[in-house]
N, C-alpha and C positions, 0 to 999 in steps of 0.2 A: 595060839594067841589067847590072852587071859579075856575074862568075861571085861573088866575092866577097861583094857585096850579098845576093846568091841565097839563099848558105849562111847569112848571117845570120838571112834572113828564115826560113829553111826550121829553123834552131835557135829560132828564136824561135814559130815552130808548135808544132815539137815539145813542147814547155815549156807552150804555154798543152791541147795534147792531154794530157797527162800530167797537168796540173790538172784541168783537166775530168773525167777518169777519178777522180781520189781526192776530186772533189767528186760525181761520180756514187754511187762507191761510199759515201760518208759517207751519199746518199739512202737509198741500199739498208738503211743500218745503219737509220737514222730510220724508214721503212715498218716493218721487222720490230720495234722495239722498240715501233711504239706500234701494233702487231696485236695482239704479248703483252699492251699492258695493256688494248687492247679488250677480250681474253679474258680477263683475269682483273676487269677490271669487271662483265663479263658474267657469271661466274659466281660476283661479290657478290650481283649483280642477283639469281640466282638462289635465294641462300641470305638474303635479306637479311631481316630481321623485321617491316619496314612497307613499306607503298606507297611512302613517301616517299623513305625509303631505296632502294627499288627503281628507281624513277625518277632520283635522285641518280647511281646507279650508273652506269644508262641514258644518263644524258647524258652522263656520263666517257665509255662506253664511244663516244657517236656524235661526241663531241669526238676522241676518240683514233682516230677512222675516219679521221674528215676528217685530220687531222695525218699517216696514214697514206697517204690520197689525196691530200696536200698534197706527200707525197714523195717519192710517185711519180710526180707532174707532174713535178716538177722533176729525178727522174731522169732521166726522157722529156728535156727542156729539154737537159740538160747533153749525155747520150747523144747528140742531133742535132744540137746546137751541133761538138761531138767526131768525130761525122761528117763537118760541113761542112768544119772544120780537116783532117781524113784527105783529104779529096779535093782540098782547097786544098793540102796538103802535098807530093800525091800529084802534082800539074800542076806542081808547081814542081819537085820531085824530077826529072820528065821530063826540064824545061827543062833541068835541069842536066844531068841525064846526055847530054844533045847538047852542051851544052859540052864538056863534060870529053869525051866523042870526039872533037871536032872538035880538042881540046888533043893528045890522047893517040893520033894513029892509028897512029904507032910501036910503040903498046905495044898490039898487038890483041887477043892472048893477055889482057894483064889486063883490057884494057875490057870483052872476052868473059864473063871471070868477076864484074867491075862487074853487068853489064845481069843478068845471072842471080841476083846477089844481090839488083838490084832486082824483079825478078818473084818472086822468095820474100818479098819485103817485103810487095811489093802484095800478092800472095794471103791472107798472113796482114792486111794492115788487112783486106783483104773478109770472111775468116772473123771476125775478131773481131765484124764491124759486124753478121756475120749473127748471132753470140751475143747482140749487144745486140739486135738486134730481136726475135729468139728471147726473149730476159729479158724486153722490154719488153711484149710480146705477153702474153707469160706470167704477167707481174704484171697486168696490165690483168684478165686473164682472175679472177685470184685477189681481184681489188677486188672485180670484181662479183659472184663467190660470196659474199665477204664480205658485202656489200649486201644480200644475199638470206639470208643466214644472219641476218643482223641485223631484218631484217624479219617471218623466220620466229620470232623469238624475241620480238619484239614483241606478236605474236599469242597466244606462249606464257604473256606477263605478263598479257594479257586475261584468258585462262583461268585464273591461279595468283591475280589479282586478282578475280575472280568466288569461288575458293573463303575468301578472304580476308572477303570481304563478309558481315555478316550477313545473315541471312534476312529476307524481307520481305513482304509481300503486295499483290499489285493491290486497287484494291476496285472489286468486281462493281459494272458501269454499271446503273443504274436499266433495269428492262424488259430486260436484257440475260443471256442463260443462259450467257455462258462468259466468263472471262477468256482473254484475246489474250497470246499469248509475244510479242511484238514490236510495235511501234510505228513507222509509214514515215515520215520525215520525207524530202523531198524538195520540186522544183522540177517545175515542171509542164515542161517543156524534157527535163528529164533523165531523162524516163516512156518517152520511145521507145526511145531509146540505150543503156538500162541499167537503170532501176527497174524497167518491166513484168519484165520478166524474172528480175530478181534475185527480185522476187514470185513467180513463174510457181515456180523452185523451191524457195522458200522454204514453200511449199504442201505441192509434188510429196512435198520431206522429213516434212511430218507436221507442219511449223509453224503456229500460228494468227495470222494476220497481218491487224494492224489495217492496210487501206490505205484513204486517201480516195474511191478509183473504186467500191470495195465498201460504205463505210461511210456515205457522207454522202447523202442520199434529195434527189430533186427537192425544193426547198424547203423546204429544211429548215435549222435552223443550224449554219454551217458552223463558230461559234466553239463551242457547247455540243458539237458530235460532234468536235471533238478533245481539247476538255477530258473527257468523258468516254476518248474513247481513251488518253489519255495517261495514266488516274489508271486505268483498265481493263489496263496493259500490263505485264510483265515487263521490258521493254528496251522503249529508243528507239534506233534507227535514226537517223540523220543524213546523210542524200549530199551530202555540202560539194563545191559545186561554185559556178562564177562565177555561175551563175544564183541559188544556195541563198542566195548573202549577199544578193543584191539585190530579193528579195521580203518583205511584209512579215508575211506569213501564215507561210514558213518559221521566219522569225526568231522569230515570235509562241509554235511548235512551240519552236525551240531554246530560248527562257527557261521554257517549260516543262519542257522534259527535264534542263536544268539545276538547274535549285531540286529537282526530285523524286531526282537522283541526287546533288544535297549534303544532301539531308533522309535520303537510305536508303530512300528509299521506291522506285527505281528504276535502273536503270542506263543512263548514256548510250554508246553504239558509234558512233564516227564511222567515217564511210569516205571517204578522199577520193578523188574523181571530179575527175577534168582540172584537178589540183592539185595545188602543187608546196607542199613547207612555206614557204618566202616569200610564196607565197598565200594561205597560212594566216596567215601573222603581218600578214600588210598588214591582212587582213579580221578578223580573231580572236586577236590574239596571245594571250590565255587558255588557246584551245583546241590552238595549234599542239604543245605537251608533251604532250598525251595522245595516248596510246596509240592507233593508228587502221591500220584495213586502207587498203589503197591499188589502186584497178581498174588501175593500170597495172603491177601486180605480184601480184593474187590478181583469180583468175578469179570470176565470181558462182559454182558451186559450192564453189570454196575456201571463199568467204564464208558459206556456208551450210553448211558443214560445222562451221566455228568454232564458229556459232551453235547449233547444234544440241548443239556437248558444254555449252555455256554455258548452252544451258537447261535440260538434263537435271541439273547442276549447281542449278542455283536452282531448278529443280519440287521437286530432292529436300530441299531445304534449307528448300524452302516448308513442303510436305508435312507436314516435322516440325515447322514453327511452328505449322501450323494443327491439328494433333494434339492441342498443348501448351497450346492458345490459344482451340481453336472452330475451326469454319468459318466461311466466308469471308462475308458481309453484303452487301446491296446501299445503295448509297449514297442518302442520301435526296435 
């Protein structure tokens, strides 16, 4: 190929690096405008006068995530496409500059200062490429804060929607001298991996925890000892997990815990277990919007911690209904 061709091709990199740069940078503009309206959805979310509203907000804000993560892939994309051109540009640059010595050996003196201009070149493509990787690292690092900031505030509408809720009352199970803060609803699969345990310190806290291993007696029935548990509990618990959809005893728990937290008579807490929300909407899409902890982002103490301001919130909300109203009855 002629020295001529060379320089064409090598202006013609140039050109497409230079675009890639101000469509990089147009990403960069995109990520940070839709962070801002994450945040300020998020802090409708915050002030917002209903659930609904609240939620509304919520999903602006996780649409404006994604549109934020949307464009910072594509920074990523353009950054390395920009790269690949740099080094493409940079092999062809070489080429030439043997050309042009082999043209030029008369003129040493200026080839001299040639080849030195091109090693200032190259160093600065390497600094730049280390800025964008630096950037790109950088922004990655600040997604997943975000992620995690978003998640934390998730947790935060549970609790702002628990003080939202009116006051309710369990009714005391027949034969039974306590009502239960919680309700376990789970998959017999997911008892080793994660439910015994989340139990274990749900306990340890001071919780009273309706669980099936505790609650249900050799031969006894197993549909009346959850109907009672369920109409016995504060909260229901939920471990959605691939096993949770495919049982029919779970499900039979989940329209339970449903109809009691659209009646006011309970509240339902999901937590998703080895679940992604596509696996929520394949199996639930109903459920996939609400508000839910997730074990691959809160540890079981986090989740028992939540619980715990949640119930201290509806004991004291009880408290005063049952003040206003009587105490509490056994079911006939």
């Amino acid at each position: 190929m002629s020295l001529s061709a060379d320089r064409s091709s090598l202006s013609r990199l140039n050109k497409e690096i230079a675009d890639l740069r101000t469509k990089e940078a147009a990403e960069v503009r995109k990520a940070a405008e839709a962070s801002k309206k994450v945040n300020a959805a998020m802090d409708s979310a915050r002030r917002a006068s209903s659930i609904n509203m609240a939620k509304t907000y919520t999903s602006t804000a996780e649409r404006e995530a994604r549109h934020a993560q949307t464009a910072q892939v594509n920074q990523s994309r353009y950054a390395e496409q920009a790269a690949s051109k740099i080094k493409s540009a940079t092999s062809l640059q070489e080429r030439i500059s043997k050309e042009e010595e082999r043209e030029r050996k008369k003129a040493q003196d200026a080839d001299d200062k040639r080849r030195r201009d091109e090693d200032a070149r190259r160093r600065s493509d390497e600094q730049r490429q280390r800025r964008v990787d630096q950037a790109t690292a950088a922004a990655g690092r600040a997604m997943q804060s975000r992620i995690a900031e978003l998640e934390e505030q998730v947790a935060a509408q549970l609790e702002a929607a628990a003080s939202a809720t009116p006051a309710f009352r369990p009714i005391l199970p027949k034969g039974s001298s306590e009502i239960h803060d919680v309700f376990v609803s789970h998959a017999w699969e997911d008892k080793a991996g994660f439910v015994d345990n989340l139990v274990i310190k749900m306990k340890a806290a001071g919780l009273k925890v309706w669980y099936d291993t505790d609650a249900i007696e050799w031969g006894g029935s197993i549909r009346q000892a959850i109907d009672a548990g369920l109409a016995g509990s504060y909260f229901g618990i939920a471990v959605f997990s691939p096993d949770f959809f495919a049982k029919p005893w779970t499900n039979y728990e989940l329209d339970g815990l449903l109809e009691r937290a659209a009646s006011g008579e309970g509240r339902l807490l999901p937590i998703w277990h080895r679940l992604s929300k596509d696996d929520v909407l394949r199996h639930a899409p109903s459920l996939a919007n609400r508000a839910a902890l997730n074990t691959s982002l809160s540890s079981a103490d986090d989740i028992v911690a939540e619980l715990v301001k949640l119930r201290d919130r509806y004991r004291a909300a009880a408290e005063e209904h049952e003040s206003s109203e009587g105490p509490l009855s056994q079911s006939e």
